[in-house]
C-alpha positions as CSV (number, residue, x, y, z in Angstrom):
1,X,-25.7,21.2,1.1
2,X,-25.5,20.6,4.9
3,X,-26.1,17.2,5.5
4,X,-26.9,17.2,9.6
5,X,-30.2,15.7,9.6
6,X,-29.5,11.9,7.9
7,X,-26.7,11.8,10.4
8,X,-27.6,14.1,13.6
9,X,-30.1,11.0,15.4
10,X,-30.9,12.6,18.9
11,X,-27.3,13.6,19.5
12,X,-27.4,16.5,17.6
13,X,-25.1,17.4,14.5
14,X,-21.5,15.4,14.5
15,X,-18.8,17.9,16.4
16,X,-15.8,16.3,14.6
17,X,-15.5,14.1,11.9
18,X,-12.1,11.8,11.2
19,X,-11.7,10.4,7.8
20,X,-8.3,8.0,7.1
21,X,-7.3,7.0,3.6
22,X,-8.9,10.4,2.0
23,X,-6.9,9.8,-1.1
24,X,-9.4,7.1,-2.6
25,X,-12.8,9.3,-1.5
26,X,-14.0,11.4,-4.7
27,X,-14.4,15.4,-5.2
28,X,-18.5,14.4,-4.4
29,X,-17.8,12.4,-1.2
30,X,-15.1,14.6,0.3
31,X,-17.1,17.5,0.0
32,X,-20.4,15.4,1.7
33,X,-18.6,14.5,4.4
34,X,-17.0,17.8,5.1
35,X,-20.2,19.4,5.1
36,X,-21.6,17.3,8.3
37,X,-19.2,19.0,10.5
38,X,-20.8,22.1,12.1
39,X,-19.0,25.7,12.1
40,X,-17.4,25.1,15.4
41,X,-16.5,21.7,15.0
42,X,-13.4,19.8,14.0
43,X,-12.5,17.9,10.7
44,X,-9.1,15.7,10.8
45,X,-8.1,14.0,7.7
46,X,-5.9,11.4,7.1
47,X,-3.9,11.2,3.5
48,X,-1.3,9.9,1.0
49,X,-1.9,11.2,-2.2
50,X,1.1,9.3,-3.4
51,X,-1.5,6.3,-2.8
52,X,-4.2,6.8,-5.5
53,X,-3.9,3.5,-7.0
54,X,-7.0,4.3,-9.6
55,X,-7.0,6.0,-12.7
56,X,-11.0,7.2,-12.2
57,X,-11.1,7.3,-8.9
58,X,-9.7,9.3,-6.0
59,X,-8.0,12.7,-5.1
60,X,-4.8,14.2,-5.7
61,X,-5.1,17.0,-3.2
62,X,-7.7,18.5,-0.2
63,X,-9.3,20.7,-1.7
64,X,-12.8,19.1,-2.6
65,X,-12.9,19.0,1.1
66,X,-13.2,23.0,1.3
67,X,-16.3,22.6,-1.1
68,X,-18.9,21.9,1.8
69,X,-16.6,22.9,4.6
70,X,-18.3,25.7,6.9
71,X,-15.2,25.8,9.3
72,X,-13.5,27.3,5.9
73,X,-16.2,29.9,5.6
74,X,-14.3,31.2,8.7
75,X,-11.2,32.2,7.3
76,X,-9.7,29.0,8.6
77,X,-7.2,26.9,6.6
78,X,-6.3,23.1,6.8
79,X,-3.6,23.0,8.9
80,X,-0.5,20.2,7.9
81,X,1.0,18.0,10.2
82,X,3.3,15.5,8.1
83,X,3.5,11.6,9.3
84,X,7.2,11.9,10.1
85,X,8.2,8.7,11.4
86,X,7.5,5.2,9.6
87,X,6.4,2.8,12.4
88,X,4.5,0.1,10.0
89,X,7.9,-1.1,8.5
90,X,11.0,-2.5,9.8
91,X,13.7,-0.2,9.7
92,X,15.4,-2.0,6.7
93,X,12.3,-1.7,4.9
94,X,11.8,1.8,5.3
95,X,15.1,2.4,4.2
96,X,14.1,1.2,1.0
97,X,10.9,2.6,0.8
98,X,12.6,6.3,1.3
99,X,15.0,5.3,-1.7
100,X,12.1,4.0,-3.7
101,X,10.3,7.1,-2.8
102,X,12.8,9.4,-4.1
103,X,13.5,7.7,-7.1
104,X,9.7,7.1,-8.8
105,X,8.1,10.3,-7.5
106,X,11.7,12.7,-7.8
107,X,11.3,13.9,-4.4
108,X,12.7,13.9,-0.7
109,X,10.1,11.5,1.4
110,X,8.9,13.1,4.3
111,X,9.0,10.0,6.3
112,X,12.3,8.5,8.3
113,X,12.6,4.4,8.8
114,X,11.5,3.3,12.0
115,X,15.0,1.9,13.6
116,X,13.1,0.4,16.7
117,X,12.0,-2.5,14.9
118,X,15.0,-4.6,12.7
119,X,14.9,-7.1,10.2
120,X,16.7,-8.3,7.0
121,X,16.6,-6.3,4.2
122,X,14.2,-6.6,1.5
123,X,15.0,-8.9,-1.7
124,X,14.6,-9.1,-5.2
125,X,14.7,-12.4,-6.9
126,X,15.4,-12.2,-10.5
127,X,13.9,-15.7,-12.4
128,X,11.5,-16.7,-14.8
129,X,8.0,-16.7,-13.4
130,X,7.5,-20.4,-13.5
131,X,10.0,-20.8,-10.7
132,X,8.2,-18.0,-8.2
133,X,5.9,-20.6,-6.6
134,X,9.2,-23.0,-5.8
135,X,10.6,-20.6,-4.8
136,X,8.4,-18.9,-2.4
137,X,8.0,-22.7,-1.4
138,X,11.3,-23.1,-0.1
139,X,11.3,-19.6,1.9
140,X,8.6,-21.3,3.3
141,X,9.9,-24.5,4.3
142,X,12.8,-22.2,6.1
143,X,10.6,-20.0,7.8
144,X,9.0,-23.3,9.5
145,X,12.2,-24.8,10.3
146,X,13.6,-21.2,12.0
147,X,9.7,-21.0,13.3
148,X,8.8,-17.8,11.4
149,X,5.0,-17.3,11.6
150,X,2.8,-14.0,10.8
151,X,0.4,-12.9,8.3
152,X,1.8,-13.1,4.5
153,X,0.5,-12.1,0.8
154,X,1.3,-12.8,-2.4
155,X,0.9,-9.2,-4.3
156,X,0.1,-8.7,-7.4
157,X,0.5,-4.6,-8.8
158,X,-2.1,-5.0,-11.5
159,X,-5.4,-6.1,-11.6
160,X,-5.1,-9.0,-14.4
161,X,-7.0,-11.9,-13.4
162,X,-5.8,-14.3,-15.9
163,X,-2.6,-13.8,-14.5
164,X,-3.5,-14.6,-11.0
165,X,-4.9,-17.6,-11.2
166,X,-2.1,-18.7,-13.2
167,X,0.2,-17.4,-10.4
168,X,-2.0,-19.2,-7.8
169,X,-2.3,-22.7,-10.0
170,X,1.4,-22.6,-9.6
171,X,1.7,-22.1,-5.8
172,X,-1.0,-24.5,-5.7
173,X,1.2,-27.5,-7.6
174,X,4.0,-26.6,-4.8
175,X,1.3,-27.4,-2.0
176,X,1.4,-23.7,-0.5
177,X,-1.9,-22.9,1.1
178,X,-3.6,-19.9,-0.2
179,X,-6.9,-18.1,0.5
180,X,-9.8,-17.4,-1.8
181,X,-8.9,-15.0,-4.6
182,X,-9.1,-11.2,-4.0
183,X,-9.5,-12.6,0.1
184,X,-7.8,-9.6,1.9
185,X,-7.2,-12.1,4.9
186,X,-6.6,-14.9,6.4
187,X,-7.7,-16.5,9.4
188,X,-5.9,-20.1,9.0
189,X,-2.6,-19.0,7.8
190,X,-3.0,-20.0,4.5
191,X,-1.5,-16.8,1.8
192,X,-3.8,-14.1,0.5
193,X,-3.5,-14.0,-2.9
194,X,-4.5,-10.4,-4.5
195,X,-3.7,-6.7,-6.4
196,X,-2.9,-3.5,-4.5
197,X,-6.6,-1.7,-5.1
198,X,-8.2,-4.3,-2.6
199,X,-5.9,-4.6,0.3
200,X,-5.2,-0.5,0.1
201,X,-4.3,0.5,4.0
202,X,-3.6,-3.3,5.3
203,X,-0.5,-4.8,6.2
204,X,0.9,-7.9,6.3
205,X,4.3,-9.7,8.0
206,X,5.6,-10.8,4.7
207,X,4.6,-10.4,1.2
208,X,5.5,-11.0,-2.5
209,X,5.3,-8.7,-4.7
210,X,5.2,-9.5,-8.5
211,X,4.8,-7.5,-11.2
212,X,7.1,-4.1,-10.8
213,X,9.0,-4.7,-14.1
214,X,5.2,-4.0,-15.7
215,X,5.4,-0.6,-14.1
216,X,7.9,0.5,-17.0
217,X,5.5,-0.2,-19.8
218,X,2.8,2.8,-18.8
219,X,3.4,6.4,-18.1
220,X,0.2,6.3,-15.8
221,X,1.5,7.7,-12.8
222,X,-1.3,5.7,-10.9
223,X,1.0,2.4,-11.8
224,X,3.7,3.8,-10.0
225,X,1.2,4.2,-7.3
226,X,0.5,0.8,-7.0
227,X,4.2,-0.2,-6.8
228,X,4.8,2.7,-3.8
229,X,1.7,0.9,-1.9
230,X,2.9,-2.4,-2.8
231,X,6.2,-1.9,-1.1
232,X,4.7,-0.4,1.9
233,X,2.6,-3.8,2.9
234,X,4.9,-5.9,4.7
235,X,6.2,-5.0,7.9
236,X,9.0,-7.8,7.9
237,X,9.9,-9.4,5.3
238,X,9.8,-7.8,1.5
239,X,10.4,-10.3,-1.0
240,X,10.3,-8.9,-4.7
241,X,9.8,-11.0,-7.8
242,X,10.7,-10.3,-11.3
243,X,11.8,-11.2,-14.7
244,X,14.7,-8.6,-15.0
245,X,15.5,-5.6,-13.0
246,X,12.7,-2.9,-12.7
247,X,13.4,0.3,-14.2
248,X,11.9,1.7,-11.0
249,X,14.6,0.4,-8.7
250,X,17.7,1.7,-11.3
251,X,19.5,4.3,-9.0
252,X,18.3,3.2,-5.8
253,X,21.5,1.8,-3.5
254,X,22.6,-1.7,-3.4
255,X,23.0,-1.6,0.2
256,X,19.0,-0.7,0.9
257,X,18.4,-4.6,-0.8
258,X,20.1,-7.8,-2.1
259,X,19.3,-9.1,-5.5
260,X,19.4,-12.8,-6.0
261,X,19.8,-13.8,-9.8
262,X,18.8,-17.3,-10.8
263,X,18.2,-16.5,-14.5
């Protein structure tokens, strides 16, 4: 049902309504909101469906948004218009973000890498866990002495919180500041500490991701989600940590990364 009057106030019905990250909104939601805009009105809709990171909740296409649509009962269709430029990433990064596009989900990304914005390439370091924390530790200590500063996370793809807070007791023993757990920023340069459902549509300067090699174990394709949006955080710096090499990155080119092997 038309929804006008919770929303209309003495400005009348809402002409045009914007919606960003549409993926996560379910069929009941989607269809609400579409049905606030009035017949001559304008609904714009921001998406990747590649970036449903929840196994009971979200959307894998538009169409729930045609439920309460009137500007559909005119014949009208949703008309496309593709992001096709990345500018969140560095140009290295998106590099490897189209390879690791191609490779998980089997097709051709729509997106090209940004190539106004350089930096280094992103890395995988293959270690046991214990020796993430000194690790991240010394990057640190490098990024004070070259006077590298912006926002940075530590990533985790799942949601296990066992495993966190051993991750964080670790960085903790190496002196590395962190914010609360699950924080989603950080105002005193101290490193958020989180999954990829609660930082969905942020960005930071530099992250580390952990946890791709668990990707392998499911066929959920919501997993391989996760791992898509982790990669796409950082804008500067992607540092990757695992235990071996993810199946996920097999196939992708050695020139869009360098792996560092310390086992």
């Amino acid at each position: 049902p038309n929804a006008f009057s919770p929303v209309s106030g003495k400005y009348g019905p809402w002409a045009h309504i914007v919606i960003d990250e549409a993926q996560d909104l379910s069929v009941v939601e989607a269809s609400l909101l579409s049905s606030f805009v009035v017949r001559d009105g304008a609904l714009t809709i921001s998406a990747d469906f590649r970036q449903v990171v929840s196994p009971v909740h979200g959307m894998k296409n538009l169409d729930a948004f045609r439920i309460g649509c009137n500007l559909i009962g005119r014949a009208d269709d949703f008309m496309q218009f593709p992001f096709t430029k990345n500018m969140r990433q560095s140009g290295q990064i998106g590099k490897f973000l189209r390879g690791f596009y191609e490779k998980a989900f089997g097709e051709l990304p729509q997106f090209v890498a940004n190539e106004e914005m350089n930096g280094p390439k992103p890395q995988l370091h293959l270690m046991t866990y214990v020796k993430f924390a000194q690790t991240i530790r010394k990057m640190l200590n490098v990024y004070r002495e070259k006077k590298v500063s912006g926002s940075m996370a530590f990533l985790q793809i799942d949601e296990d919180e066992d495993e966190m807070i051993r991750y964080r007791e670790m960085l903790k023993k190496e002196n590395i500041g962190l914010a609360p757990i699950w924080a989603s920023d950080s105002s005193d340069g101290t490193i958020v500490t989180t999954s990829i459902e609660r930082i969905k549509g942020l960005e930071y300067d530099i992250c580390f991701v952990v946890g791709l090699e668990k990707v392998e174990n499911t066929m959920l394709n919501f997993n391989i989600n996760r791992a898509y949006v982790a990669l796409s955080r950082p804008a500067h710096r992607l540092y990757m940590f695992c235990e071996h090499i993810p199946r996920l990155l097999h196939g992708i080119s050695n020139d869009l990364y360098e792996v560092f092997d310390t086992r």
